[in-house]
N, C-alpha and C positions, 0 to 999 in steps of 0.2 A: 380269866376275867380281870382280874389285878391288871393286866396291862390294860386294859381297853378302860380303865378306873383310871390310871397315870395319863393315859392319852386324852382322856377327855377330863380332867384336871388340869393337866398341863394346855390344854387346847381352850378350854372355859379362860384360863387364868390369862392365855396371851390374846384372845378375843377382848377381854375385860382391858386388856392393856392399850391396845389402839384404840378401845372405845373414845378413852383419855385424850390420845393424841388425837385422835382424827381432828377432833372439833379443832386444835390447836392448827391443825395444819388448811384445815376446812377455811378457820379465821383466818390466815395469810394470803391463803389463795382466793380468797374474796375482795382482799386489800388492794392483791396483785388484780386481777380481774378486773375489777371497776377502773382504775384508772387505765388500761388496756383499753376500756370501751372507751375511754373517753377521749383518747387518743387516736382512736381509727376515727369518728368522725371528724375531728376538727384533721388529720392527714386527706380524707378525703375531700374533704371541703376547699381547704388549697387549691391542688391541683385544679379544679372545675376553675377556678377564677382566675390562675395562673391562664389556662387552658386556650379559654374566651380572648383576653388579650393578645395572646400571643396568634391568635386566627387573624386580627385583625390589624394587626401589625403584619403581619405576612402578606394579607391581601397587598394591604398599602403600599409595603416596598415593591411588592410584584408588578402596581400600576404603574409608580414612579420610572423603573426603568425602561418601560415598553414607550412610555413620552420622549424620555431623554434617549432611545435609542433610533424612536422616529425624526427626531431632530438632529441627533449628529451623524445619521449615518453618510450626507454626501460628506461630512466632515470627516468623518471616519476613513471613509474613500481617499479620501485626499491626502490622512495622514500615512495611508498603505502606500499610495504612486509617492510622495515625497518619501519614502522609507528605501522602495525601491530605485526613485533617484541618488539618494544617498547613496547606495550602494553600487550603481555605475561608476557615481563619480569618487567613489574609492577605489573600483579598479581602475579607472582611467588615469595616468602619468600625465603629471602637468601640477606647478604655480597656480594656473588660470581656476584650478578646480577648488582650492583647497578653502580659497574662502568662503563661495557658497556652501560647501561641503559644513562648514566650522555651524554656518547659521540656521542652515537646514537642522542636522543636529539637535542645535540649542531649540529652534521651533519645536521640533517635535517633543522634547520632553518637555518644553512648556505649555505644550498643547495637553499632554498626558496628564499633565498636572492642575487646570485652569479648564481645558476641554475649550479655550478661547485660539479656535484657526486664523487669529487676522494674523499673524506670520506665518504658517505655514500660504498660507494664501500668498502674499508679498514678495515672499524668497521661493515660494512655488514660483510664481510668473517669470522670475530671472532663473530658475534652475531648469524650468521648460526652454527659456531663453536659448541658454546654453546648449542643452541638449538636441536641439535643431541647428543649431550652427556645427556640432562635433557630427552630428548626424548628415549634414551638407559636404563636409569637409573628410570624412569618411563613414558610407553608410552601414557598415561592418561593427564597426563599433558601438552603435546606437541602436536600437532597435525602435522600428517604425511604432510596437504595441505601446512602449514604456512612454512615450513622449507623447500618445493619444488618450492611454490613461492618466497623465497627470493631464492633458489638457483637460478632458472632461471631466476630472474631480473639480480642476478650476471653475469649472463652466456652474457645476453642480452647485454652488455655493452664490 
């Protein structure tokens, strides 16, 4: 019986002991807590109005490009056939080629840059030029598709 007198002494005495602390730690974690709660809503409130503009901003860019894709696409066309002219007339040997080649070129990254085809348009008409005269003069070297596709990107504009 003596032990179970020490055990429940010693078990009274360390029950008496956390009594003490609990509240102590009860008080921190209350301190801690509340500002925790007060933390999730204004975190959750954020987001919701981040959320809303960012919907709407989305829409908006989504419409903007389907306008400006309806409006450059015969330009677009036009900038693929003069892309493929250029590349004819890099493989084709010749002086005669290399200046429209130089302007061609410079149109197209000024077109990529500005989205403005009035050169591709202009050095288009003289690179179709050409390519019906090398196309005349031998027809192996030109192909009938390349020289109907920049015409009708021409046309398209």
């Amino acid at each position: 019986m003596a032990k179970t007198t020490k055990t429940t002494k010693s078990t009274t005495a360390k029950e008496s002991a956390p009594k003490k602390a609990a509240p102590a730690k009860d008080a921190t974690s209350e301190k801690k807590a509340t500002p925790a709660k007060k933390a999730e809503p204004v975190a959750s409130a954020a987001p919701e109005k981040k959320a809303a503009p960012a919907k709407k901003e989305a829409t908006a860019k989504k419409a903007a490009p389907k306008k400006a894709a309806a409006k450059s696409e015969p330009a677009s066309k036009l900038e693929k056939a003069c892309k493929d002219a250029v590349a004819k007339f890099q493989k084709m040997e010749g002086d005669q080629y290399k200046d429209i080649l130089e302007k061609l070129e410079w149109c197209i990254g000024s077109y990529n840059y500005d989205k403005n085809p009035e050169g591709l348009v202009q050095y288009g008409k003289q690179a179709s030029d050409l390519l019906k005269k090398a196309r005349k003069e031998n027809p192996k070297k030109v192909s009938q598709k390349l020289v109907e596709d920049l015409d009708k990107a021409l046309a398209g504009l």
